[in-house]
N, C-alpha and C positions, 0 to 999 in steps of 0.2 A: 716259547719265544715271545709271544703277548705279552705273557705275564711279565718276566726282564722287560720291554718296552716300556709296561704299563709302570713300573716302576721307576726304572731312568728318568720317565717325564716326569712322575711324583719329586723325586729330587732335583731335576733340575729347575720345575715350579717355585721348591720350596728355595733354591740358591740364588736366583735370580725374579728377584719382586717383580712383580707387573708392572706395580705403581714407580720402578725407577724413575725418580727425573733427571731430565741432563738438559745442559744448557743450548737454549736456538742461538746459534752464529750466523748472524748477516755478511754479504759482502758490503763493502765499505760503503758505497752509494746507497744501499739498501736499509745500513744500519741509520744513518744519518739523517735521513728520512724519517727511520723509525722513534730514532732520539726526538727529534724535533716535534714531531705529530704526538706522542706520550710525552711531552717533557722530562723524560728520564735522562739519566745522566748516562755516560759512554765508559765503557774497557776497548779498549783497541789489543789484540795481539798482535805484534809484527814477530814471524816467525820464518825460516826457512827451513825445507823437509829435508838437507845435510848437518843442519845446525843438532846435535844430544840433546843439550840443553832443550831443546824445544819440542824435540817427542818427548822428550820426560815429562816435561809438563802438562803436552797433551795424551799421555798416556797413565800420569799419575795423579797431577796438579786438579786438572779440569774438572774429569769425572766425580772427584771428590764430596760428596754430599754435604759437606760445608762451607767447600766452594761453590757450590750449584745454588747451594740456598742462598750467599751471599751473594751471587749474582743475579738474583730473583729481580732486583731493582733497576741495573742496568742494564743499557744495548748491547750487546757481545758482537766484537765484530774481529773477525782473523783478515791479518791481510798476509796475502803468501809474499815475502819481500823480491822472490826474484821475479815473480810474474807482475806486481805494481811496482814499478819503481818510483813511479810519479806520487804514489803514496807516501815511500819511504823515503821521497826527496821532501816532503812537503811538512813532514815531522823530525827530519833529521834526523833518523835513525841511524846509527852506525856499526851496533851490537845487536847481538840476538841471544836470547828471546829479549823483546824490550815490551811493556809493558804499559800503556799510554792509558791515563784517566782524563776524563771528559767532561763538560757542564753538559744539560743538554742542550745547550746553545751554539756546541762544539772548541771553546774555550779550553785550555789543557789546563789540569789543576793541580794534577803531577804525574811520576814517569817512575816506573824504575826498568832496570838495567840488570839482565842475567835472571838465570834459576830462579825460580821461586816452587817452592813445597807447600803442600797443601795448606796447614798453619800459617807461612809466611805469608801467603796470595789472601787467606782469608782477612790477615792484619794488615795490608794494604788494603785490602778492599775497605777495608774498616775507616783507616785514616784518613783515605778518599772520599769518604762520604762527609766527613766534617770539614774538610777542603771545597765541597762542591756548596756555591752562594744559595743560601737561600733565601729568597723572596718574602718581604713582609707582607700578610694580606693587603688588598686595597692600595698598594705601592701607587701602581697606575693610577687609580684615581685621585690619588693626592697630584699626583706630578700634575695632572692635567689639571686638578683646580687652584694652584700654584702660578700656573702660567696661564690661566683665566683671569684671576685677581691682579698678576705682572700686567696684562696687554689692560685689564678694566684701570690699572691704575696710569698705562701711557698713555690712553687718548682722551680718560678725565679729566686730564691736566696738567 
């Protein structure tokens, strides 16, 4: 009886990695925060647990290791649409699964709409990334010495 034990666990060790990663999902306040404090950029899931389409996703999509990885950069955040609605009024959600990309400034840079499979969720994530602005070093400091030189040059004269 040991010995089957000892065995079962040896394959289930070997079936299931230690090292699996999977994605941390914030709630929406939580995520927002987290965006803002990292400046990473946002995934918003709006999903409802009647909706196929949306365990699919969260049962095929997510787990995905190439989705996991390409989520490595973004905030993950699930908002359940029937328990916020205040969420789902405020992005105008009207389908599900719907799919919301982020600045992390909370800006939307795009959206899609329905099902997405593990390849498709990775190629969104992809096109969103070249969607979301990026910052030229030292931005700030020019604007600020811009309008040093503006106000040096209205009360010179």
């Amino acid at each position: 009886m040991k010995f089957t034990m000892l065995i079962i666990v040896f394959f289930l060790s070997i079936a299931i990695p230690a090292n699996a990663e999977s994605t941390r999902w914030y709630s929406y306040e939580d995520g927002m925060l987290t965006a803002g404090s990292t400046e990473k950029p946002v995934i918003i899931d709006f999903y409802a647990d009647w909706c196929p389409p949306c365990v699919a996703m969260e049962e095929e999509t997510y787990p995905d290791t190439r989705v996991v990885s390409e989520m490595r950069d973004f905030v993950a955040i699930k908002v359940d649409t029937q328990k916020r609605i205040d969420i789902e009024s405020k992005y105008g959600i009207a389908y599900y699964p719907t799919v919301v990309f982020l600045d992390s400034k909370g800006k939307e840079v795009s959206r899609h709409i329905g099902y997405l499979g593990p390849q498709e969720m990775v190629d969104e994530i992809k096109q969103s990334r070249v969607k979301v602005p990026k910052e030229t070093p030292g931005f700030e400091a020019m604007a600020v010495l811009l309008v040093l030189i503006l106000l040096h040059r209205k009360f010179k004269g």
